[in-house]
N, C-alpha and C positions, 0 to 999 in steps of 0.2 A: 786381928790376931794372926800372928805368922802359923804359916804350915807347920813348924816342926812341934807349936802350942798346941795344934788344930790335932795332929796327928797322935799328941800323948793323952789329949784327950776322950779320943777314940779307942785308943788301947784299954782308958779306963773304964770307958764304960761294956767297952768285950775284950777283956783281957783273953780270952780264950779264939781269938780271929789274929789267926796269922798275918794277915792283910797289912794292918795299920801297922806292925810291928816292922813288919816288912817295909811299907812308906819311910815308914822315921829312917831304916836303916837307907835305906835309897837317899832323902834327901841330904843326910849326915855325908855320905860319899859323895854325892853330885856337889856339894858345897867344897869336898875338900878336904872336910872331920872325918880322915877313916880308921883313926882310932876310935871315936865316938862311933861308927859304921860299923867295927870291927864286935865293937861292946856288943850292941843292937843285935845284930846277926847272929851272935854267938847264945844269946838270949833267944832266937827267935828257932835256929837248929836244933837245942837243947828240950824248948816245950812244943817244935812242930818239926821232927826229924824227914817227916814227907814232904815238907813244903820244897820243891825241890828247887822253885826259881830264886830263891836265897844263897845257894852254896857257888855260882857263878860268879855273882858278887860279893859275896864273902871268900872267897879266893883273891878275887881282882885289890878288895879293898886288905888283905894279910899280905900281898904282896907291895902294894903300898906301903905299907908299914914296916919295908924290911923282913919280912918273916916266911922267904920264900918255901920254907920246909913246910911250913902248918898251913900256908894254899895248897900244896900237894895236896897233905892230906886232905883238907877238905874239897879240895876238886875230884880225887879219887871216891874218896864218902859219897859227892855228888851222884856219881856214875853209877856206881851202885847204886844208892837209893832212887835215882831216876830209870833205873833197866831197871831194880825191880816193880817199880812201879807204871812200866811201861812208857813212860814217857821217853822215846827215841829221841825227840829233837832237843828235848833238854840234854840228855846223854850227849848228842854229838856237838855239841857246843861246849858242855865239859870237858870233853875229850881233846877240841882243839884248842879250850884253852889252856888243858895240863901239857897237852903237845908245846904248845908258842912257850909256857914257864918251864919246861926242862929244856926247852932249845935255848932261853934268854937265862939259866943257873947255871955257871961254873960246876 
């Protein structure tokens, strides 16, 4: 059984664990699919707004896809929701990556 089989069937049976949502969405970008990565993520923000190690690469993988405005936002979202939730090192790793996308956006 491949990972990304291995992974939706984790989801099914805890759909409510960010985790595995999160896997699928990792291995959909790590492959390449970050449209399908984009889906996943947006899925996984939507029903776990705290989970904050998702919006780095749900940034990375909208910019991929051409859609440099809506990594902003969600690398901003990130930032926020990672300072509020104290999480610094997630914040500054947000931070440098909305830094490196407004220096590489026109």
């Amino acid at each position: 059984m491949d990972r990304i089989n291995q992974l939706n069937n984790l989801i099914d049976k805890a759909p409510d664990n960010p985790f595995p949502r999160y896997g699928l969405a990792m291995e959909y970008k790590n492959q390449g699919d970050h449209h399908e990565a984009v889906r996943i993520f947006q899925e996984l923000v939507e029903h776990h707004p705290n989970y904050t190690a998702a919006y780095l690469h749900f940034g990375m993988s909208l910019q991929a896809v051409g859609k440099p405005e809506e990594a902003q936002e969600i690398l901003e979202l990130g930032i926020k929701v990672s300072g509020n939730s104290g999480e610094l090192h997630a914040q500054e790793e947000l931070q440098a990556a909305l830094k490196e996308l407004c220096e590489d956006t026109p």
